[in-house]
C-alpha positions in Angstrom: -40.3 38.2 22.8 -43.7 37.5 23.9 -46.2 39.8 25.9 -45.0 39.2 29.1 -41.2 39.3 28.4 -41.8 42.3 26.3 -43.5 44.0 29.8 -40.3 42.5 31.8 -38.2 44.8 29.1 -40.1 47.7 29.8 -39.8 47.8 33.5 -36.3 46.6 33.9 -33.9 47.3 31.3 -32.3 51.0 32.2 -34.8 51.8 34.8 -34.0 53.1 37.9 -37.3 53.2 39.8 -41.0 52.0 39.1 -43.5 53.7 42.2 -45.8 51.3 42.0 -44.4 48.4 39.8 -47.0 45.9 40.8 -50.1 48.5 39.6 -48.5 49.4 36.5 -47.9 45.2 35.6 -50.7 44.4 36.5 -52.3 47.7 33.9 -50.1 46.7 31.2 -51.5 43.1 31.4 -54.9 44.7 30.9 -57.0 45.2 28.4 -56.7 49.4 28.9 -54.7 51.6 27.1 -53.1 53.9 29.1 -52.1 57.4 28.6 -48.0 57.9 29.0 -47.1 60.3 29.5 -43.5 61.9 28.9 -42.4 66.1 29.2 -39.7 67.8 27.0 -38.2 71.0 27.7 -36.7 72.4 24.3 -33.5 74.6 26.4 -31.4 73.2 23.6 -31.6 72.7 19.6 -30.6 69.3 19.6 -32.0 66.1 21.5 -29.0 63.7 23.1 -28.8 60.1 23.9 -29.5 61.0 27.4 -32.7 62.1 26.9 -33.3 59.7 23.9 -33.5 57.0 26.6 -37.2 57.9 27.8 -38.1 58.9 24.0 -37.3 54.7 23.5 -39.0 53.7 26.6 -42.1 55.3 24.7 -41.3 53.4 21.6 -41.8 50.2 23.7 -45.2 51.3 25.3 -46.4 52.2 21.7 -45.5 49.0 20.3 -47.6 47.2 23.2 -50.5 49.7 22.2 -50.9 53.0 24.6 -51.4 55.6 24.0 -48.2 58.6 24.1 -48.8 61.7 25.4 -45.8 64.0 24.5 -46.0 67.6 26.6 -43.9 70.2 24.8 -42.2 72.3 27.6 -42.3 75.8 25.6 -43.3 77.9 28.9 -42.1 75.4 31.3 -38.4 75.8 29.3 -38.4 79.7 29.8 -38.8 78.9 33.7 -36.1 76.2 34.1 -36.0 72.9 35.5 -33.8 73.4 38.7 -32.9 69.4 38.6 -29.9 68.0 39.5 -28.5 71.5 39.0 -26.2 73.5 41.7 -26.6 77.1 40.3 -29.9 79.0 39.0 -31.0 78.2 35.2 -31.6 81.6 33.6 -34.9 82.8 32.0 -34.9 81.4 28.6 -37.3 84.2 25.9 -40.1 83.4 23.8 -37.8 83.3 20.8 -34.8 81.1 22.3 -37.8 78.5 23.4 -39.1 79.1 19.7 -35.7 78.6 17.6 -34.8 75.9 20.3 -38.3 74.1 18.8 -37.4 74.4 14.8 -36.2 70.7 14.6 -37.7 69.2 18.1 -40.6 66.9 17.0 -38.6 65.8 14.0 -35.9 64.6 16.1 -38.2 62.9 18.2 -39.8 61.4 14.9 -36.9 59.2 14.7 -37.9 57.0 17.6 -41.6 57.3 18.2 -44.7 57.2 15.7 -45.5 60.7 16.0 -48.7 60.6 13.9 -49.7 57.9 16.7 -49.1 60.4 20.0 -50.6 63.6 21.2 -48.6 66.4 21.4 -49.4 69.4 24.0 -47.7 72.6 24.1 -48.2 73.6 28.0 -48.3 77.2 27.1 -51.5 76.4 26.2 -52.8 76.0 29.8 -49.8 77.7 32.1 -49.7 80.7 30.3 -53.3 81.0 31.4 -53.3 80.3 35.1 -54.2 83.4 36.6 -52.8 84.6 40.1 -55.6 82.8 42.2 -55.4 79.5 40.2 -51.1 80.0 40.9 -52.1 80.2 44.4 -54.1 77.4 45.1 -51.5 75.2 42.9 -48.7 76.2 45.3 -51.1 75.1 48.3 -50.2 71.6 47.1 -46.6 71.8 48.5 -44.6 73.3 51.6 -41.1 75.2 51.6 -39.9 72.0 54.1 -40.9 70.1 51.0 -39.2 71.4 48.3 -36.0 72.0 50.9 -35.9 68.0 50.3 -34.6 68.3 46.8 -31.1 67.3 47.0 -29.9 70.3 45.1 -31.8 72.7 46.9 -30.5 71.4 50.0 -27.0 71.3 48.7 -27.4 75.3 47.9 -29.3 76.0 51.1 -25.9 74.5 52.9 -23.7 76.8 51.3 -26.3 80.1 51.7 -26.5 80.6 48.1 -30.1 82.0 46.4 -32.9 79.9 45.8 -35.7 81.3 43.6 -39.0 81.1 44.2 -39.7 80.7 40.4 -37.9 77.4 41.1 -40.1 75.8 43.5 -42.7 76.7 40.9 -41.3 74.8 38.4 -42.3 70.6 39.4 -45.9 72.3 40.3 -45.6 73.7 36.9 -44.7 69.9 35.5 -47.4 68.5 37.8 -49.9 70.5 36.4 -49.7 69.2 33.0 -50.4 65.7 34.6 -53.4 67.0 35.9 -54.5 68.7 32.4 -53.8 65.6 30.4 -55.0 63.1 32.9 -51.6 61.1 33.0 -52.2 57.3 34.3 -48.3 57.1 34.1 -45.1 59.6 33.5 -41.8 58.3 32.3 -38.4 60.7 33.3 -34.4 60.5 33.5 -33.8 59.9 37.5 -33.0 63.4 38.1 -36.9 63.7 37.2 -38.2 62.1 40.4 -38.9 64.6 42.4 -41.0 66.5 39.8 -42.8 63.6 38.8 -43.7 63.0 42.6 -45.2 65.9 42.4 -47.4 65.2 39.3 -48.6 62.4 41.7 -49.5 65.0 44.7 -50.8 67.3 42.6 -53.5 65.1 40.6 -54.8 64.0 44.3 -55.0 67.5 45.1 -57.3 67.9 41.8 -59.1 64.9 42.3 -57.3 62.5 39.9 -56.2 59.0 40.6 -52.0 59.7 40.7 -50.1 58.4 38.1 -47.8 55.5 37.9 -44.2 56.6 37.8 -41.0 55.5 35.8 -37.2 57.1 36.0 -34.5 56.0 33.9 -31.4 55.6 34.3 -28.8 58.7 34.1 -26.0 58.0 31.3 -23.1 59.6 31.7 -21.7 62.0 29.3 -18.5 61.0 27.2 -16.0 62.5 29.9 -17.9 61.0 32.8 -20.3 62.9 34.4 -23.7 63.6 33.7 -24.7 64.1 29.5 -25.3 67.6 29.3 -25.7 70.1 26.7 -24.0 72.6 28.9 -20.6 71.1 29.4 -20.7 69.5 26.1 -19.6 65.9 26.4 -23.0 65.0 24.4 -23.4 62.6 21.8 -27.0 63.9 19.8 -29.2 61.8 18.0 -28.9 64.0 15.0 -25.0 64.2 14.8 -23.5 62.7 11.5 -22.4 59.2 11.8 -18.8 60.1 11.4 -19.4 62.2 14.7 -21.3 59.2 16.9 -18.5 56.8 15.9 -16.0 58.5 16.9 -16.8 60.5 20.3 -18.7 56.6 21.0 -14.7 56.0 20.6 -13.0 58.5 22.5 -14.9 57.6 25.4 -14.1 56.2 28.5 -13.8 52.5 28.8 -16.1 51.7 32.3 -19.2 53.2 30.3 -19.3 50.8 27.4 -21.6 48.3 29.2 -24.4 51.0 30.2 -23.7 52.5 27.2 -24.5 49.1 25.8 -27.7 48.8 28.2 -29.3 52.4 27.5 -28.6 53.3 24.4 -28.7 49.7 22.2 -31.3 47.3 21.5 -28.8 44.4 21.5 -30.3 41.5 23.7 -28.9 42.0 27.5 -27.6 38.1 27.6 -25.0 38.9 24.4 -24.0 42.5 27.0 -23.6 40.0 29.6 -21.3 38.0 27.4 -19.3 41.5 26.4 -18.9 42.2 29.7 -17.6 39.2 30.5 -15.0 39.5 28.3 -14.2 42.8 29.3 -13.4 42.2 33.0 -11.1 38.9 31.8 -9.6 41.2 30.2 -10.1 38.6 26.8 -11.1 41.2 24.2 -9.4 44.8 23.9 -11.9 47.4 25.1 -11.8 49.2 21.9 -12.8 46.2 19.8 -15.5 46.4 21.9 -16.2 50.8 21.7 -16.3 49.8 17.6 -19.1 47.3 18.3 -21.2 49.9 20.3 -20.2 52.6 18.1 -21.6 50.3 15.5 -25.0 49.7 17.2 -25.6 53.1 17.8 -24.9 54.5 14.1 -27.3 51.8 12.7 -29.8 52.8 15.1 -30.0 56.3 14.3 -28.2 56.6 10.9 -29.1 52.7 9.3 -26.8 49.7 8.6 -25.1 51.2 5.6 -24.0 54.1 7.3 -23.0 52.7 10.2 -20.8 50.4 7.7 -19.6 53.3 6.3 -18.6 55.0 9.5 -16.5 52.5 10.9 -14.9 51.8 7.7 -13.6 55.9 7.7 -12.9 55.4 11.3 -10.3 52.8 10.4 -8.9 54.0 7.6 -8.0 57.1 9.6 -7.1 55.6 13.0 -6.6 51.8 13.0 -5.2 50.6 9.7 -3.4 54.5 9.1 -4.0 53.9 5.7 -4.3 57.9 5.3 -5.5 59.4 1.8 -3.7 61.5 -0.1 -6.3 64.6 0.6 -5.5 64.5 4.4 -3.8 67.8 5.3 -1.0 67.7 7.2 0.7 69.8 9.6 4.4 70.0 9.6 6.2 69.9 12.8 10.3 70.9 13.2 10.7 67.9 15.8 8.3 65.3 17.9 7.6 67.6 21.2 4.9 70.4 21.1 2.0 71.5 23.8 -1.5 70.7 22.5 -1.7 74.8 22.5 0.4 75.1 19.9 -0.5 72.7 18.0 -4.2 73.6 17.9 -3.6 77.4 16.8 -0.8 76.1 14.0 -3.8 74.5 12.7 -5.3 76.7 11.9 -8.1 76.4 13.2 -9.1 78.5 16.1 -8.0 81.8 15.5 -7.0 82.8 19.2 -5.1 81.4 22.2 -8.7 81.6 24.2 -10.4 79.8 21.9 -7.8 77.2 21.0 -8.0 76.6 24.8 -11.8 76.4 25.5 -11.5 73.6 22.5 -9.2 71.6 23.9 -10.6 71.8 27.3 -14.3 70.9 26.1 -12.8 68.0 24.9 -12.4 68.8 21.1 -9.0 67.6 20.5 -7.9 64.2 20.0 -4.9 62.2 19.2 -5.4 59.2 17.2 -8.9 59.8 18.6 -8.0 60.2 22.4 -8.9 63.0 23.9 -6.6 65.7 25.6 -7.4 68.3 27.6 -4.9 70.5 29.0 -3.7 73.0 26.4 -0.2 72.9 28.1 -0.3 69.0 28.1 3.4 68.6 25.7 2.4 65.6 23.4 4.9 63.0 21.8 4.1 62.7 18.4 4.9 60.6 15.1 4.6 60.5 11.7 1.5 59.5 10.8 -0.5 60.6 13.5 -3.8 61.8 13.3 -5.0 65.2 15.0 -8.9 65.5 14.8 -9.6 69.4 15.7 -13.5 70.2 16.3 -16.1 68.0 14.9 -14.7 67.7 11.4 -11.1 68.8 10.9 -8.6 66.1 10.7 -4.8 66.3 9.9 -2.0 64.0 9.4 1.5 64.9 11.3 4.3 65.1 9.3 7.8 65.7 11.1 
């Protein structure tokens, strides 16, 4: 691609929103490098394809030669980022924030140049706002203001608590705009609001406000929104064996965003894909190996991915089974998914057995089932994948 489709890229492919587009073309046209900036709160140990979205979008502004400017949430991640979500976050500790961190900028190593991008820890500066300095940062914004935040007015319609501490937080998120002097901040879409604020609050200081980019939300594997929380997460760091085959289990209407969001394979070939899809011409799974393909190799290299879908058809498309498969014995074809997770083995009580299934960690011939009461048909051969890593061959 040359310069100009290279900038088409960037503003288009998984993007939700560009406040204002034509400023931001026009600067990336330029001669200046500008200071991108991106915000991540470590409130889990791992980093997901979700939020591996804007980490890429990064990638693509450091190839074109700007500068990154990578904010490390370890005080804003003990407040917690009320977007998008229905219920209070709780207080993460000093310590959660600081296990939580171990692997972070490693992780994030794997799709930008880290030597190439500042990295700010925004403890550095909020831990130090004194009361007065709180104050006048709160001036910025009115309660009718943050009562515009979808969730809040979700919870304000069904008289539930809103914390102050979480109107504080996109004044928080703003600030580090102000301290890093951000000409533009890249976010998921849930993001906007906060990053609006960044905006308001570097006029408030003075500061020309930044450019603004949201990405697109991808959906978790079940369907709604990736989170870490309800587990239907595919992580950047998971084994290749694992990416191949949740990318598999997954439902068939997200392959082409999938495709889009997570995949550097050139949008006219999706276009072709999806085509083919909605002629119904190619079985969707045929396709889900492709993707699962594209994403291994991206995070794991060629050989690996190789390798992955290679183990994923010797176990579930060819059933050529080896010998070291363990098998569970059943006395006929009929048994609830209940049973047949605890004569496993593997979880060692009914409540368990159940929050595994129900989390989505039992699969048939990798499709998922979740109701522990579902009764399943099964047949020799079968394949029952339990967890991450335990797989067993049915023998009746």
């Amino acid at each position: 691609m040359n310069q100009k489709e290279k900038i088409n890229n960037l503003l288009t492919r998984g993007i939700e929103e560009v406040i204002e587009k034509k400023h931001l073309e026009a600067a990336l046209s330029g001669r200046k490098h500008l200071r991108i900036k991106h915000g991540v709160d470590p409130t889990g140990e791992k980093i997901h394809l979700g939020r591996a979205i804007s980490l890429w979008k990064l990638r693509e502004f450091q190839k074109l030669g700007h500068k990154i400017i990578l904010i490390i949430g370890d005080f804003t991640a003990q407040i917690g980022d009320p977007s998008d979500k229905l219920e209070k976050r709780p207080f993460l500790t000093p310590e959660q924030v600081k296990r939580n961190l171990k692997n972070y900028l490693p992780q994030i190593g794997k799709i930008i140049d880290i030597k190439k991008a500042e990295i700010h820890y925004n403890s550095k500066w909020l831990a130090k706002l004194n009361f007065r300095e709180t104050a006048e940062l709160a001036e910025s914004f009115s309660i009718r203001q943050m009562l515009r935040r979808r969730a809040f007015q979700e919870r304000w319609k069904k008289d539930e608590d809103i914390s102050l501490r979480e109107f504080m937080y996109p004044l928080m998120q703003g600030y580090d705009s102000v301290m890093i002097k951000a000409d533009v901040e890249i976010g998921g879409a849930d993001q906007l609001f906060n990053l609006l604020a960044g905006r308001k609050i570097q006029e408030h200081y003075g500061q020309k406000p930044q450019d603004i980019m949201t990405t697109k939300m991808l959906l978790g594997l079940d369907g709604r929104k990736m989170s870490t929380s309800w587990g239907n997460v595919i992580n950047i760091t998971d084994s290749p064996e694992e990416q191949y085959g949740k990318i598999m289990s997954m439902h068939d209407d997200l392959i082409v965003d999938y495709f889009i969001l997570t995949t550097n394979l050139p949008f006219s070939e999706i276009k072709q894909l999806e085509t083919k899809l909605k002629q119904k011409k190619v079985n969707p799974k045929a396709i889900k190996g492709k993707l699962a393909f594209e994403i291994v190799k991206r995070y794991h290299g060629e050989a690996a991915a190789k390798k992955a879908q290679e183990r994923f058809e010797q176990l579930f498309s060819k059933k050529e089974f080896s010998g070291d498969l363990p098998l569970i014995k059943l006395k006929n074809e009929k048994i609830s998914a209940l049973e047949l997770v605890l004569l496993s083995g593997i979880a060692k009580s009914k409540s368990e057995a159940w929050r595994l299934i129900a989390q989505g960690g039992f699969k048939i011939n990798s499709e998922p089932t979740k109701e522990p009461k579902e009764i399943i048909s099964l047949n020799n051969n079968d394949v029952i994948q339990i967890g991450k890593k335990n797989f067993f061959r049915v023998k009746i």
